[in-house]
Structure formats: structure tokens, C-alpha cells
Biopython code that builds the backbone (N, CA, C, O; Angstrom):
import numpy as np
from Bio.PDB.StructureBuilder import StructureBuilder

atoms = [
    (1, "UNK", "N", (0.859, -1.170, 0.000)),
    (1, "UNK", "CA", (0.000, 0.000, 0.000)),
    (1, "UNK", "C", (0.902, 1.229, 0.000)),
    (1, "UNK", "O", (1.722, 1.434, 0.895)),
    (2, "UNK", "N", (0.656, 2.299, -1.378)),
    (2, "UNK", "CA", (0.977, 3.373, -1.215)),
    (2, "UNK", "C", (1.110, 3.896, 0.093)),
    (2, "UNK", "O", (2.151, 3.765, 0.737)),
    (3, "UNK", "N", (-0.108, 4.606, 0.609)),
    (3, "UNK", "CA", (-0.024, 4.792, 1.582)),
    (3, "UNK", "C", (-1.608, 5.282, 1.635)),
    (3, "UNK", "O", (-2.132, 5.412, 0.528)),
    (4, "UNK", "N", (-2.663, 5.650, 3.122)),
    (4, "UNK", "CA", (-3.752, 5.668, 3.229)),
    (4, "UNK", "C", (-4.143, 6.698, 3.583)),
    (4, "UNK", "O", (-4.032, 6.767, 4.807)),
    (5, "UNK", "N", (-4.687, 7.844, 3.030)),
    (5, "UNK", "CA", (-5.463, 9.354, 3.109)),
    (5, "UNK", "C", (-6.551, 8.914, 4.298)),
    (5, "UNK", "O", (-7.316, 7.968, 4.112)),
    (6, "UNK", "N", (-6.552, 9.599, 5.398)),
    (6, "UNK", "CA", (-7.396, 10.049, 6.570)),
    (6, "UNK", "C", (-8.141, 11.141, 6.283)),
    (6, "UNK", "O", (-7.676, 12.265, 6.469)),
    (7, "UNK", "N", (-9.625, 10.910, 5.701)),
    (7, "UNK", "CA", (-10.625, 12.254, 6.379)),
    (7, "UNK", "C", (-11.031, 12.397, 7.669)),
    (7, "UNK", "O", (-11.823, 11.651, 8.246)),
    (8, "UNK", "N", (-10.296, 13.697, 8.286)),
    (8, "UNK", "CA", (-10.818, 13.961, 10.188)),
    (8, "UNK", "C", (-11.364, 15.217, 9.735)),
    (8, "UNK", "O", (-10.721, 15.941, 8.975)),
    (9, "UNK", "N", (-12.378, 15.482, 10.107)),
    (9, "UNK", "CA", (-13.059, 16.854, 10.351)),
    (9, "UNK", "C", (-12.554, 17.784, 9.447)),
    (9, "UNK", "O", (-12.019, 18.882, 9.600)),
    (10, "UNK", "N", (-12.926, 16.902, 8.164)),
    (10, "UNK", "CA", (-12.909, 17.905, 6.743)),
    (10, "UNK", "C", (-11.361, 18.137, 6.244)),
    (10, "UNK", "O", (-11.129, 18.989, 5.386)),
    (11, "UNK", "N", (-10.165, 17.230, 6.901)),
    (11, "UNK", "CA", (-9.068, 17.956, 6.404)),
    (11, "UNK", "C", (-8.317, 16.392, 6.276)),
    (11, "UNK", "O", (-8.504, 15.416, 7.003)),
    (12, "UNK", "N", (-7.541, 16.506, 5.266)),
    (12, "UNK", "CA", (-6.831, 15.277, 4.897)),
    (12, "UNK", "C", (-5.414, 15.359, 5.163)),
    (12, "UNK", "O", (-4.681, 16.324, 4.947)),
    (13, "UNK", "N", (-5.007, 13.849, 5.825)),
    (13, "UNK", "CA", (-4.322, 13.009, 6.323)),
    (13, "UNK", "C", (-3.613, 12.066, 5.975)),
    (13, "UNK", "O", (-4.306, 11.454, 5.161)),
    (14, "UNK", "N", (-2.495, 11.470, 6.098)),
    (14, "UNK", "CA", (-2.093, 10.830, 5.385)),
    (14, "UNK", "C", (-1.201, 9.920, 6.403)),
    (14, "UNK", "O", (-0.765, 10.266, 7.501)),
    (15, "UNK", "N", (-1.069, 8.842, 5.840)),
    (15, "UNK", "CA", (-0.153, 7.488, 6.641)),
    (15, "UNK", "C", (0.704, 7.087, 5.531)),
    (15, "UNK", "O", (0.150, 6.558, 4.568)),
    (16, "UNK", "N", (1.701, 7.219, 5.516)),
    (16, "UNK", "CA", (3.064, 6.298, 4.753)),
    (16, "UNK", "C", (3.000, 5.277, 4.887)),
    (16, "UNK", "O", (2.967, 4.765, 6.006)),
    (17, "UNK", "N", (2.947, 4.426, 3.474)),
    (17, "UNK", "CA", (3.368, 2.607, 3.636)),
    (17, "UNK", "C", (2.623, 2.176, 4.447)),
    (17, "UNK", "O", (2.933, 0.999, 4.635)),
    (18, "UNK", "N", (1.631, 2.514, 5.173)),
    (18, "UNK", "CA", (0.543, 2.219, 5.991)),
    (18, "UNK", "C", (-0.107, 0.573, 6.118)),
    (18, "UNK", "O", (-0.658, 0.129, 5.112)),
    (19, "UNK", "N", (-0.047, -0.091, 7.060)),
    (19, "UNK", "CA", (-0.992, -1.476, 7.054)),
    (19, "UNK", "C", (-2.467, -0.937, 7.472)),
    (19, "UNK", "O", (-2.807, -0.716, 8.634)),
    (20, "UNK", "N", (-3.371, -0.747, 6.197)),
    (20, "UNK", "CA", (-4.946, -0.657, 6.493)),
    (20, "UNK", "C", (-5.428, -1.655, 7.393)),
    (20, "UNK", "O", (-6.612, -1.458, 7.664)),
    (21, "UNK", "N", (-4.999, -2.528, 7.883)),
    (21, "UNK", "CA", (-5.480, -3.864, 8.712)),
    (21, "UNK", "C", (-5.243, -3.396, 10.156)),
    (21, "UNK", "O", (-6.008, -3.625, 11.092)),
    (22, "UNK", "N", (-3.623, -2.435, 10.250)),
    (22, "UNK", "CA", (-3.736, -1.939, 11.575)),
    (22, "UNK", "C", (-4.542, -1.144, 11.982)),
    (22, "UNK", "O", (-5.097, -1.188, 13.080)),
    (23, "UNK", "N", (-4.736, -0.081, 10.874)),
    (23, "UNK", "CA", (-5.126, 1.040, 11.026)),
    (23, "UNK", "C", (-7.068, 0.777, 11.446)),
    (23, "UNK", "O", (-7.667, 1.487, 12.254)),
    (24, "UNK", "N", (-7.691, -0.354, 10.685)),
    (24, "UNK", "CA", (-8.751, -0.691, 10.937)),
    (24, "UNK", "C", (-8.803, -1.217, 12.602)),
    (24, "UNK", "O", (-9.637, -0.969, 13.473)),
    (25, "UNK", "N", (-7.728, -1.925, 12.637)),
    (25, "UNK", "CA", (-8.189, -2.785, 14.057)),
    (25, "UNK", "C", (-7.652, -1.618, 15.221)),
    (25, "UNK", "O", (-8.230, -1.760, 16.299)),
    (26, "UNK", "N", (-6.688, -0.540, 15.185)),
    (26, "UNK", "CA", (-6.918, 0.430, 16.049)),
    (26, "UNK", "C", (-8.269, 1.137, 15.990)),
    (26, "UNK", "O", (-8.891, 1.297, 17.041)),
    (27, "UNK", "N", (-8.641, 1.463, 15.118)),
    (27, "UNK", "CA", (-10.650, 1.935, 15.416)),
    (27, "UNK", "C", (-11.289, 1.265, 16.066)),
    (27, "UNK", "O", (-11.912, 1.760, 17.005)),
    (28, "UNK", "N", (-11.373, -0.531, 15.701)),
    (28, "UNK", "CA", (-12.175, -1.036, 16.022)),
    (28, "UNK", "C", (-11.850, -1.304, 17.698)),
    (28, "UNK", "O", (-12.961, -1.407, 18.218)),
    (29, "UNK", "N", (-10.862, -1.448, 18.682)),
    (29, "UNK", "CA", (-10.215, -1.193, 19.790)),
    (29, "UNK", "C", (-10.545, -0.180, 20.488)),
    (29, "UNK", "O", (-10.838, -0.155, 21.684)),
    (30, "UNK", "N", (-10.479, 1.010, 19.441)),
    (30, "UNK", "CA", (-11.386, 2.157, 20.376)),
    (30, "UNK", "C", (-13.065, 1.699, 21.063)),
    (30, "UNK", "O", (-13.671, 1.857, 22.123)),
    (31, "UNK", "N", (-13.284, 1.120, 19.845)),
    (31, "UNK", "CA", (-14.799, 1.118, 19.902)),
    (31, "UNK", "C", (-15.161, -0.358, 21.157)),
    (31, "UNK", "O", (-15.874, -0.262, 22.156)),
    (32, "UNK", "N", (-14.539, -1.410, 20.762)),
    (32, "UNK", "CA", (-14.692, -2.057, 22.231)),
    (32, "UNK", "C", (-14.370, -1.288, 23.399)),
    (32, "UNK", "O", (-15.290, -1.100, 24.195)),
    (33, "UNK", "N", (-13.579, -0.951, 23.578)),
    (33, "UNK", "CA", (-13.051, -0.216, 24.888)),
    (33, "UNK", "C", (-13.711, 1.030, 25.079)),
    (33, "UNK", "O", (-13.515, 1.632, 26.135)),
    (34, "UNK", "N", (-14.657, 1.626, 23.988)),
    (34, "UNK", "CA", (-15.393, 2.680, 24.282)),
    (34, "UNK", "C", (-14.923, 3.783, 24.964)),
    (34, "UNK", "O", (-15.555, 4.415, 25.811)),
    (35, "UNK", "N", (-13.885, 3.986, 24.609)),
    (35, "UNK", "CA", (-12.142, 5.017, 24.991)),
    (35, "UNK", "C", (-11.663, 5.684, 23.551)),
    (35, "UNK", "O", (-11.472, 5.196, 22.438)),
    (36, "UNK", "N", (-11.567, 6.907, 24.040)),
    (36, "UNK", "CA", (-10.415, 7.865, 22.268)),
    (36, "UNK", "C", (-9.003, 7.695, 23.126)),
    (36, "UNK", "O", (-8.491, 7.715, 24.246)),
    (37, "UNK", "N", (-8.802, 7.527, 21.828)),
    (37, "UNK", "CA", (-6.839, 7.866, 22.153)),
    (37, "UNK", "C", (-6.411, 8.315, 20.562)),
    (37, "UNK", "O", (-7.190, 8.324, 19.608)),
    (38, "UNK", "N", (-5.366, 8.583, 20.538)),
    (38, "UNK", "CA", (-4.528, 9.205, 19.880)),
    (38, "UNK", "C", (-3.988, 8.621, 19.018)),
    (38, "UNK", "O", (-3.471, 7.562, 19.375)),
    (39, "UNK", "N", (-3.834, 9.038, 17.399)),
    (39, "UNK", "CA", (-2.896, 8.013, 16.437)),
    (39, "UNK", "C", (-2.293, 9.074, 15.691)),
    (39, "UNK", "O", (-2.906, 9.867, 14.977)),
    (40, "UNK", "N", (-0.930, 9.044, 15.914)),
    (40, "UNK", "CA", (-0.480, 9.883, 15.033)),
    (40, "UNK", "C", (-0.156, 9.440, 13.242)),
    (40, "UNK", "O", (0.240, 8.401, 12.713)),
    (41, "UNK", "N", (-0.600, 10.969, 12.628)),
    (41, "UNK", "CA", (-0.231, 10.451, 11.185)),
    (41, "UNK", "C", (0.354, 11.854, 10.709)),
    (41, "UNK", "O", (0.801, 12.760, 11.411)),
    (42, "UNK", "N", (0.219, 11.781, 9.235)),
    (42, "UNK", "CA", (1.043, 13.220, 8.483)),
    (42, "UNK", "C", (-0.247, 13.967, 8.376)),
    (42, "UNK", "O", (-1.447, 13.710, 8.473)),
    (43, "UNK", "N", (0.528, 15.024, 8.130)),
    (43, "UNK", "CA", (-0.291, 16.543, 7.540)),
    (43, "UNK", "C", (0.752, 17.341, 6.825)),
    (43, "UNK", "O", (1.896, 17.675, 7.134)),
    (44, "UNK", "N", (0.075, 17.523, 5.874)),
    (44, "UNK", "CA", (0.800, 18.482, 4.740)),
    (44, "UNK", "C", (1.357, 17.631, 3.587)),
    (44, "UNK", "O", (1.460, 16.408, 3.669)),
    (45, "UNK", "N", (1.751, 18.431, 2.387)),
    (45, "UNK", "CA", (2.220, 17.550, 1.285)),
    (45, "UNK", "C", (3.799, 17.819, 1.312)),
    (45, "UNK", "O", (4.238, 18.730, 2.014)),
    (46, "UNK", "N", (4.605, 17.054, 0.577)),
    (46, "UNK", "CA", (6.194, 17.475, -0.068)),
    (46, "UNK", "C", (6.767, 16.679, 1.499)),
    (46, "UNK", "O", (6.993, 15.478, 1.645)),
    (47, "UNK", "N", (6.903, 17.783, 2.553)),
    (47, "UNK", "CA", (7.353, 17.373, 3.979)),
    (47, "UNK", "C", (6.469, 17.652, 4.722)),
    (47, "UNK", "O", (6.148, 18.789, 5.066)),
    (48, "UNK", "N", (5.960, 16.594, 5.063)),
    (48, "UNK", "CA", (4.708, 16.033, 5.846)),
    (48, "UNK", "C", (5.124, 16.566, 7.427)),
    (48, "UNK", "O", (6.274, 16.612, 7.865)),
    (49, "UNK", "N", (4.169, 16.863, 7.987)),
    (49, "UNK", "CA", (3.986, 17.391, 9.687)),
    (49, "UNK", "C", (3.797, 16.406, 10.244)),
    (49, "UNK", "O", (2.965, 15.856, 9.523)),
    (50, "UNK", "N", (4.141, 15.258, 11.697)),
    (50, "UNK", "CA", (3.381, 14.834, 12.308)),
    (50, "UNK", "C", (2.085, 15.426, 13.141)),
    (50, "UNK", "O", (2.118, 16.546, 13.650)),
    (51, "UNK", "N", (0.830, 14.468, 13.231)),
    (51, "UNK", "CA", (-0.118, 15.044, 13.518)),
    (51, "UNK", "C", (-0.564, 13.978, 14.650)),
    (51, "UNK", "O", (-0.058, 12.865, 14.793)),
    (52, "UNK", "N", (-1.259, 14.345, 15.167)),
    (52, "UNK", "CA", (-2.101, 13.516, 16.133)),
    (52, "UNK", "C", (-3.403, 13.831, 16.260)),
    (52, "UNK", "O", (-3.619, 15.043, 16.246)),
    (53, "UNK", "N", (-4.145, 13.276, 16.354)),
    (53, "UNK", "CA", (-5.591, 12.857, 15.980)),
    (53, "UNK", "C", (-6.356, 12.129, 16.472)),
    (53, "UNK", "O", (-6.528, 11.036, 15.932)),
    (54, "UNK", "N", (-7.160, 12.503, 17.782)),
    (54, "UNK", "CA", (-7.988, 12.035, 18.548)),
    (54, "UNK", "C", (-9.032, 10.981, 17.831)),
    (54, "UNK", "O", (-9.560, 11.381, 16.794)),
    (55, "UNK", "N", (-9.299, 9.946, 18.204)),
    (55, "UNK", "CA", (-10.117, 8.937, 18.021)),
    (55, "UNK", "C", (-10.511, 7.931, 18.680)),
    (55, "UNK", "O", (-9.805, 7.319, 19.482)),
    (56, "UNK", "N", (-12.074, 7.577, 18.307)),
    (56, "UNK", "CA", (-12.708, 7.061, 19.562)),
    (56, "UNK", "C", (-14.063, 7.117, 18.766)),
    (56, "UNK", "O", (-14.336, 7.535, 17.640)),
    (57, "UNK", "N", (-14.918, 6.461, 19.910)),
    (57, "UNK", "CA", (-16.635, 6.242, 19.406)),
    (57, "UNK", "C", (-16.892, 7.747, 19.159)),
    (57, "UNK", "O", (-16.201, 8.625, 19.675)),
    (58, "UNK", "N", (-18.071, 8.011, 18.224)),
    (58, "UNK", "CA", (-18.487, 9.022, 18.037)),
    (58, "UNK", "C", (-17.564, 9.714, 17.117)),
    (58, "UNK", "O", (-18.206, 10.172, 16.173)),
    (59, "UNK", "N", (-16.572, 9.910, 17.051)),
    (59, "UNK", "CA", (-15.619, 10.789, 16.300)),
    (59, "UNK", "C", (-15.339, 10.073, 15.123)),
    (59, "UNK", "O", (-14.719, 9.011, 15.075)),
    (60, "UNK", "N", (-16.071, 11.024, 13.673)),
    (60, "UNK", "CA", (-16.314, 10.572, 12.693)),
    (60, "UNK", "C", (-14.384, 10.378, 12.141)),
    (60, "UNK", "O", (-13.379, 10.901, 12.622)),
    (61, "UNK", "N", (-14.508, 9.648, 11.262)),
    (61, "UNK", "CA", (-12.998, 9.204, 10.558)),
    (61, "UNK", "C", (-13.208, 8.264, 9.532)),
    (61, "UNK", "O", (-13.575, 7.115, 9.781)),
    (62, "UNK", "N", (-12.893, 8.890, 7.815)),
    (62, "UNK", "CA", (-12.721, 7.675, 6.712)),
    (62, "UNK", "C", (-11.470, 7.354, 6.489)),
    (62, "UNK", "O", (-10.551, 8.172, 6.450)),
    (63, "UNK", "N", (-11.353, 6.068, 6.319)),
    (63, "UNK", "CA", (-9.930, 5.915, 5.597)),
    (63, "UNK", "C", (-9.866, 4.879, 4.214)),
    (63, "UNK", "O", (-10.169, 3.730, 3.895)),
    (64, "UNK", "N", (-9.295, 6.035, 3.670)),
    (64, "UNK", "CA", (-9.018, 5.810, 2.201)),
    (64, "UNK", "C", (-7.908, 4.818, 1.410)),
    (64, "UNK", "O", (-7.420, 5.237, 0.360)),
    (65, "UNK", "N", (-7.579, 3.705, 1.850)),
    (65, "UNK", "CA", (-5.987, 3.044, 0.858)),
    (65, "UNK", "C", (-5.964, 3.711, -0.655)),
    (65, "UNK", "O", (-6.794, 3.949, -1.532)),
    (66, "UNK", "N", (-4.528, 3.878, -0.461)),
    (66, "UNK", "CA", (-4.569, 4.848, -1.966)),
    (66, "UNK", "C", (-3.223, 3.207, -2.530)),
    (66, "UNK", "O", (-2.331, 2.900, -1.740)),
    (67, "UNK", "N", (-3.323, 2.715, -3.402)),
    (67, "UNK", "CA", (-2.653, 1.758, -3.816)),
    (67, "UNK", "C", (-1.225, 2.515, -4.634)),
    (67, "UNK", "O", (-1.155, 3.495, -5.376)),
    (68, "UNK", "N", (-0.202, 1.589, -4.124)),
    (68, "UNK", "CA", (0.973, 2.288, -5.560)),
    (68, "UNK", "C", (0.700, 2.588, -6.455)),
    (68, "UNK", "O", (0.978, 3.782, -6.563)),
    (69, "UNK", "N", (-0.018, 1.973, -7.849)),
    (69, "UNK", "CA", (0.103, 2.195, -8.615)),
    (69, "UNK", "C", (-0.904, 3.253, -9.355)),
    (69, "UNK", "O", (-1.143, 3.428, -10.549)),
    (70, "UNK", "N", (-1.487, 3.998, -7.970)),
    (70, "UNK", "CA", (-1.635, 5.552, -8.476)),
    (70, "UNK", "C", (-1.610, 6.713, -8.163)),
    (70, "UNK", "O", (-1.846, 7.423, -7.185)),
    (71, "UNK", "N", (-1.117, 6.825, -9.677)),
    (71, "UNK", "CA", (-0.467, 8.085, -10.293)),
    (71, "UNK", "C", (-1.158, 9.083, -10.238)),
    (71, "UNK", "O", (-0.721, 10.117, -9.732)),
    (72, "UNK", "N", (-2.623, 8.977, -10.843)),
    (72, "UNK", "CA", (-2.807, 10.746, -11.411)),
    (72, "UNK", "C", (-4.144, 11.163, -10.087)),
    (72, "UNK", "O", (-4.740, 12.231, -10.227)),
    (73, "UNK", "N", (-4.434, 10.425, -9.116)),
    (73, "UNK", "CA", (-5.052, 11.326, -8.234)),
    (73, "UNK", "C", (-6.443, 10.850, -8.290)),
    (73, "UNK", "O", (-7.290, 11.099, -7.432)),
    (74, "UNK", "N", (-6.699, 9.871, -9.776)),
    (74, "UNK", "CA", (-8.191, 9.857, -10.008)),
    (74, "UNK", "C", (-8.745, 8.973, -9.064)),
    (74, "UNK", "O", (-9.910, 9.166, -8.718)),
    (75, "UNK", "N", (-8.071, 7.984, -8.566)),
    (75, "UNK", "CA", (-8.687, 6.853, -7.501)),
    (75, "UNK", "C", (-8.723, 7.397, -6.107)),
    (75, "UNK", "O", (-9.487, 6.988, -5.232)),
    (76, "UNK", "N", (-7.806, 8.386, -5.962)),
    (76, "UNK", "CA", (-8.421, 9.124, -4.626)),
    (76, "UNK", "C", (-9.507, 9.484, -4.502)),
    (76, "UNK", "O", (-10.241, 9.288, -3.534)),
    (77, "UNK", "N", (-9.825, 10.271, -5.835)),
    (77, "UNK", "CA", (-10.851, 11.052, -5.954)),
    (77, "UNK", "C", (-12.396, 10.145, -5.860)),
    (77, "UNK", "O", (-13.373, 10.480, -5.189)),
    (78, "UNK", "N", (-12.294, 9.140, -6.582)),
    (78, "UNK", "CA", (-13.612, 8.147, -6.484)),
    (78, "UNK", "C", (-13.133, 7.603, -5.622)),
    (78, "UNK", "O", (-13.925, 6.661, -5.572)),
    (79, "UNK", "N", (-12.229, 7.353, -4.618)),
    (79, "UNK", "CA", (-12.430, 6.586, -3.156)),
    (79, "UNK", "C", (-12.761, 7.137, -1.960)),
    (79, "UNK", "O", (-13.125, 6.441, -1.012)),
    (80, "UNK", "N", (-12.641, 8.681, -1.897)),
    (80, "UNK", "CA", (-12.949, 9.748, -1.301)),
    (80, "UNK", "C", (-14.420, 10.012, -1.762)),
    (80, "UNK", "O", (-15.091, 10.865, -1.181)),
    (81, "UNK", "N", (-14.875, 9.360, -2.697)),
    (81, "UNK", "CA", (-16.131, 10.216, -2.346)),
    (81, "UNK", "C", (-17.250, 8.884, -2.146)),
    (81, "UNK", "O", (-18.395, 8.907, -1.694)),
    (82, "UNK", "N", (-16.533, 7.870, -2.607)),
    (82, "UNK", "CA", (-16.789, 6.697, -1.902)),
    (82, "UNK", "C", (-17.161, 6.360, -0.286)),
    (82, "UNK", "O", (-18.055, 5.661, 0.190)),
    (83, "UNK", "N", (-16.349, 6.964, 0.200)),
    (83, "UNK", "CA", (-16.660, 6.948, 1.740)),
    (83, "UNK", "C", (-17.320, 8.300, 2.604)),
    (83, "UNK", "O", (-17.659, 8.276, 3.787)),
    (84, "UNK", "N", (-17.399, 9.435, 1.703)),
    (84, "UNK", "CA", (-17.793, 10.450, 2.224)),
    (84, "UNK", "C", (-18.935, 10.287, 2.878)),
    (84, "UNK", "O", (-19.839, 9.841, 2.172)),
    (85, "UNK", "N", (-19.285, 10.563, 4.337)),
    (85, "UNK", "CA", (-20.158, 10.563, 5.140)),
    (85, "UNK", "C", (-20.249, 9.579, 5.893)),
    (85, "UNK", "O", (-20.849, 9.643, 6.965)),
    (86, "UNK", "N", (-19.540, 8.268, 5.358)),
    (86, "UNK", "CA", (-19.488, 7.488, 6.348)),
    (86, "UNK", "C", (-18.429, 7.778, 7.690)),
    (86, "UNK", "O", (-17.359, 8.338, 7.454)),
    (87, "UNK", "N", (-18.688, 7.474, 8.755)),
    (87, "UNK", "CA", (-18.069, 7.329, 10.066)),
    (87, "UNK", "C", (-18.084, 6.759, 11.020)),
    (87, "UNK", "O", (-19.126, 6.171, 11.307)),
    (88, "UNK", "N", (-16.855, 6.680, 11.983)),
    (88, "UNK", "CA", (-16.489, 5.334, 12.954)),
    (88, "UNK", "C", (-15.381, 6.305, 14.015)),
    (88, "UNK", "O", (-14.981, 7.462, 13.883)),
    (89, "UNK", "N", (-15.188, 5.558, 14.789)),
    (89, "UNK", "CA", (-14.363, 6.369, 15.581)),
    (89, "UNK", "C", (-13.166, 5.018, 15.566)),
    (89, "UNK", "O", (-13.416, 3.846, 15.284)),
    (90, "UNK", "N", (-11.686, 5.664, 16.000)),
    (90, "UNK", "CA", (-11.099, 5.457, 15.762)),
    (90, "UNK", "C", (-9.488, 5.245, 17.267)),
    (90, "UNK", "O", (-9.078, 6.180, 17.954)),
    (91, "UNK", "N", (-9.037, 3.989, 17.320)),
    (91, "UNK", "CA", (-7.874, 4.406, 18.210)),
    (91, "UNK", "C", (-7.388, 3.517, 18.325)),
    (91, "UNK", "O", (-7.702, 2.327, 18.312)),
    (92, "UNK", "N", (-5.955, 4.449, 18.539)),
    (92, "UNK", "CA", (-4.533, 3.478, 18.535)),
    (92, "UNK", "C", (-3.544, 4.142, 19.584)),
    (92, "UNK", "O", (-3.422, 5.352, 19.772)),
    (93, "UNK", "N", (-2.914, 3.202, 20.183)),
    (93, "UNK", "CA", (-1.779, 3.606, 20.815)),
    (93, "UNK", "C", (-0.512, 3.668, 20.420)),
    (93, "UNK", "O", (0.520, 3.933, 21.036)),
    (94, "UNK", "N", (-0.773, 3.325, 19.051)),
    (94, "UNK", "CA", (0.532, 3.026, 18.181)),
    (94, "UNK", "C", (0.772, 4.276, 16.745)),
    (94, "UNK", "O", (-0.167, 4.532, 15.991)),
    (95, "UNK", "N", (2.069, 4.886, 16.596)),
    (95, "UNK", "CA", (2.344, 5.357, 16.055)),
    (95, "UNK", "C", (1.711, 4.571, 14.474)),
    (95, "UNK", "O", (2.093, 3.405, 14.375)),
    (96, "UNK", "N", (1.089, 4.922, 13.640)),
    (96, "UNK", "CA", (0.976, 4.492, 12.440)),
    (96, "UNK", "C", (1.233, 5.809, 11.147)),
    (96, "UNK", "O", (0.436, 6.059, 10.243)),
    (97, "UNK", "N", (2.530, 6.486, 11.390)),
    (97, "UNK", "CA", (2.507, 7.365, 10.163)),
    (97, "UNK", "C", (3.417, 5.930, 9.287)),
    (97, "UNK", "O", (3.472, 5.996, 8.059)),
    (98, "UNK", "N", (3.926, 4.992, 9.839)),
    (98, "UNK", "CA", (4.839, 3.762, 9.010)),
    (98, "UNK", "C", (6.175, 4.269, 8.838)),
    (98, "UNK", "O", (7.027, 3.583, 8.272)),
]
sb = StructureBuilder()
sb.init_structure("model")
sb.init_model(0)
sb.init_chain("A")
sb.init_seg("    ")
for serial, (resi, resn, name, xyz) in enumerate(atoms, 1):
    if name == "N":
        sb.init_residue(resn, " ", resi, " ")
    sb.init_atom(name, np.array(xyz, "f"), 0.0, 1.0, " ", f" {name:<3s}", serial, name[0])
structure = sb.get_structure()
């Protein structure tokens, strides 16, 4: 996996080389434990910011796998709007920018 675009509260996110399997089963962890915690990922393009990003029940969060082999932006674009509106809350205790 390229790497996996995070929609949080309208602003996009990003995880390097990312395992979507972790990144799913830290949400789903929040949500048994019915607890937010914190997962840090990037913000910004070129040189990425670490970010941290509250998650937990209630606190909406999509995540997008963007695959290597694209290039021009268009599969973001229909995978992003693919998930738009859906939400889950989200948490990890584990660093996942990869």
C-alpha cells in the first residue's frame, strides 16, 4: 500500500506505507473499549507534519488506501467520495505514520 489518506473533520491526512489492517483494528479497539486515544499520522504535502488525531466512538474518521500504482489522483478522488459521510471512531496507541 501506497499509503492511506485520513478524512478527520474535513481535512486530509495521510499514513506512509501504511498497514490498512492496523489502522482498521486500532478503530475497532477504540470502539470495544469505548475510549479515544490518539494516532499519530502526516499533515501536509512534499514534507509532511506529524499530527495527532484524537479517536474514539463518536468521532467521525474515513480511511481511504490509496494503492501504488496511483499516479494521477483519479482513484483518490472516487475513493474519497466513496466513503464520504461514512463514520467510525477510531484508536490506537501506536504510532501508524509507518
Amino acid at each position: 500500500m501506497k499509503r492511506v489518506n485520513i478524512l478527520y473533520d474535513g481535512i486530509h491526512y495521510s499514513v506512509g506505507e501504511a498497514d490498512v489492517s492496523a489502522i482498521k483494528e486500532a478503530i475497532e479497539q477504540a470502539h470495544q473499549r469505548g475510549l479515544a486515544d490518539w494516532i499519530t499520522v502526516n499533515f501536509g504535502e512534499g514534507r509532511p507534519q506529524p499530527a495527532e488525531l484524537l479517536v474514539g466512538p463518536g468521532i467521525p474518521i474515513s480511511i481511504v488506501p490509496i494503492p501504488a500504482d496511483d499516479v494521477g489522483g483519479i482513484e483518490v478522488e472516487k475513493a474519497e467520495a466513496a466513503v464520504e459521510g461514512q463514520v467510525g471512531g477510531a484508536d490506537s496507541p501506536d504510532d501508524l505514520t509507518g
